[in-house]
C-alpha positions in Angstrom: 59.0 132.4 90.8 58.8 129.3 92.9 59.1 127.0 90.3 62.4 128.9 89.8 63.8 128.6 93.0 62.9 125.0 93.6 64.9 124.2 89.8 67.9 126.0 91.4 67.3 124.5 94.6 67.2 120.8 92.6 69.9 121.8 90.4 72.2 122.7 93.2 71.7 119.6 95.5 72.6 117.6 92.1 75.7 119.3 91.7 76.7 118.1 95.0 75.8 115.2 94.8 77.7 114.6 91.5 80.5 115.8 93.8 80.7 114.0 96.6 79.7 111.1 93.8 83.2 111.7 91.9 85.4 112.9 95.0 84.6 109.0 96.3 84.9 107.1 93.5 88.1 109.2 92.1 89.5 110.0 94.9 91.0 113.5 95.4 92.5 115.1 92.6 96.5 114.9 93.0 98.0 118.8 93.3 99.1 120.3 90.5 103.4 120.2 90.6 104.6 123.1 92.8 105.8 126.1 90.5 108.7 128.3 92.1 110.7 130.9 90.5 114.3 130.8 90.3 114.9 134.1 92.1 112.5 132.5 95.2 115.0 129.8 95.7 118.3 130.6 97.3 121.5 129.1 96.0 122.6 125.9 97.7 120.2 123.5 99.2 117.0 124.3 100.7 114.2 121.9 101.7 110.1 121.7 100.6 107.1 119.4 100.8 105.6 119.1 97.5 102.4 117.1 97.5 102.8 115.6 100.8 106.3 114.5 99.7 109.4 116.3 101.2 111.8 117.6 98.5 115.6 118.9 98.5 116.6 121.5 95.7 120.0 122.3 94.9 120.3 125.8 93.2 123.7 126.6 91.8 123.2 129.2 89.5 120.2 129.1 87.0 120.7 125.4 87.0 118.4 123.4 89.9 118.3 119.4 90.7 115.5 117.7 93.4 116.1 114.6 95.4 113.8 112.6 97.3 114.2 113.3 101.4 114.7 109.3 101.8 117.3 107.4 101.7 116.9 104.7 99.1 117.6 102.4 101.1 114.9 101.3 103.4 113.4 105.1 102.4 114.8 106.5 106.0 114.8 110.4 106.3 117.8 112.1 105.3 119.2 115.6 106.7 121.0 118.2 104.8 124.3 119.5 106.9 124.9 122.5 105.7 128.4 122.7 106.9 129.4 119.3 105.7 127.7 119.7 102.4 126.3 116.0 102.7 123.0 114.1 103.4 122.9 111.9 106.1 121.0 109.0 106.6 119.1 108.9 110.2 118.5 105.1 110.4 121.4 103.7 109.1 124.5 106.8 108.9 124.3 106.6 105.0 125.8 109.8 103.2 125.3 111.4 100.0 127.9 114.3 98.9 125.5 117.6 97.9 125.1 116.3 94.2 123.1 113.3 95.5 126.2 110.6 95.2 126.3 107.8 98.1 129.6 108.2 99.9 129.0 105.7 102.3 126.5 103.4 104.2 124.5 100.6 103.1 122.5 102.5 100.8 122.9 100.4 96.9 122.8 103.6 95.0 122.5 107.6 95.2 119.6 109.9 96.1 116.7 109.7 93.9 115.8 112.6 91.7 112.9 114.9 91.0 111.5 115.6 87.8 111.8 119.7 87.5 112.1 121.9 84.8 113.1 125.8 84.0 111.1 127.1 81.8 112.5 130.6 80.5 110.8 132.8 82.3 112.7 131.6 85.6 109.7 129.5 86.5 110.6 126.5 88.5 108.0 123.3 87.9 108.8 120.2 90.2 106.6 117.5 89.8 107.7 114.6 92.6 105.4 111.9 91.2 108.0 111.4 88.7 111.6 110.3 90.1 114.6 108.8 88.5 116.7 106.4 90.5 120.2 107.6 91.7 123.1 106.2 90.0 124.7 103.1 92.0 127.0 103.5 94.1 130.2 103.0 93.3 132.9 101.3 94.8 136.4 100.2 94.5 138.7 97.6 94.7 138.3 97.1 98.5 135.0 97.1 98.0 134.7 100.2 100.0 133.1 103.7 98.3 135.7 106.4 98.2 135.6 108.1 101.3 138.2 106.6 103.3 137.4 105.3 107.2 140.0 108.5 108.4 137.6 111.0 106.9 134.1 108.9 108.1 135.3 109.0 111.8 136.3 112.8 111.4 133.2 113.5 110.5 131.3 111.5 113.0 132.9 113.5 115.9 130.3 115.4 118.5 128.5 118.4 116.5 128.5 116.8 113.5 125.8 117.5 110.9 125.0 120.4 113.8 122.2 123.0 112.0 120.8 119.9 109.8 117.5 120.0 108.6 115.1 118.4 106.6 112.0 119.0 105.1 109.2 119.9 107.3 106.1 117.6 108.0 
């Protein structure tokens, strides 16, 4: 009977050991991609953190796209404002329109993308180790995007972007 216990006892303390062995040499395992279901995510744009990286997903219907929360340019935070329907750069006042197209700013091309998928039983898989660059931005003749200056200093008037939010930390 003591034989017993001391082999468990032996057997156990290896099993840690192997553990602790693998955790430091490998690392932590990265989380599996977050799975939501369509009817969990309200229509429109909400905001996640998905394996310690925050995530925008834009619902319209049954059809769902993710963006990075950064700005690719310089990766600053961006907010969602609601009532403007745009992303706005914090650092430097770039903006993205709600389908992830730069408006305005320095920023050289639109919001990154997610890799997600719908599966057909409504399940919602978002994996943000994989991301696809936003399309560049682009701009016209006068070398300006197509937002004209009128419409940038209406909506840089006190209250804008008022309700913003961004994923949480």
């Amino acid at each position: 009977m003591l034989a017993r216990t001391m082999l468990a006892a032996v057997l156990a303390c290896g099993l840690i050991g192997l553990a602790a062995f693998v955790s430091a040499f490998f690392g932590e395992l990265p989380d599996p991609p977050l799975t939501l279901t369509l009817p969990d995510l309200p229509n429109g744009v909400s905001a996640h953190r998905i394996q310690d990286q925050g995530i925008y997903l834009k619902r319209s219907g049954s059809e769902v796209v993710g963006f990075l929360s950064a700005s690719p340019h310089l990766a600053m935070p961006l907010l969602w404002c609601p009532v403007e329907q745009v992303f706005v750069g914090v650092g430097h006042g770039e903006l993205f329109d709600s389908d992830g197209r730069a408006i305005d700013g320095p920023t050289p091309r639109g919001m990154d993308r997610v890799e997600l998928t719908v599966d057909d039983k409504l399940a919602v898989a978002v994996n943000p180790t994989k991301i696809n660059p936003g399309a560049p931005k682009v701009l016209y003749e006068d070398r300006t995007s197509f937002v004209s200056q009128k419409t940038l200093d209406a909506l840089w008037t006190e209250g804008f972007c008022r309700g913003g939010f961004r994923p949480p930390s």
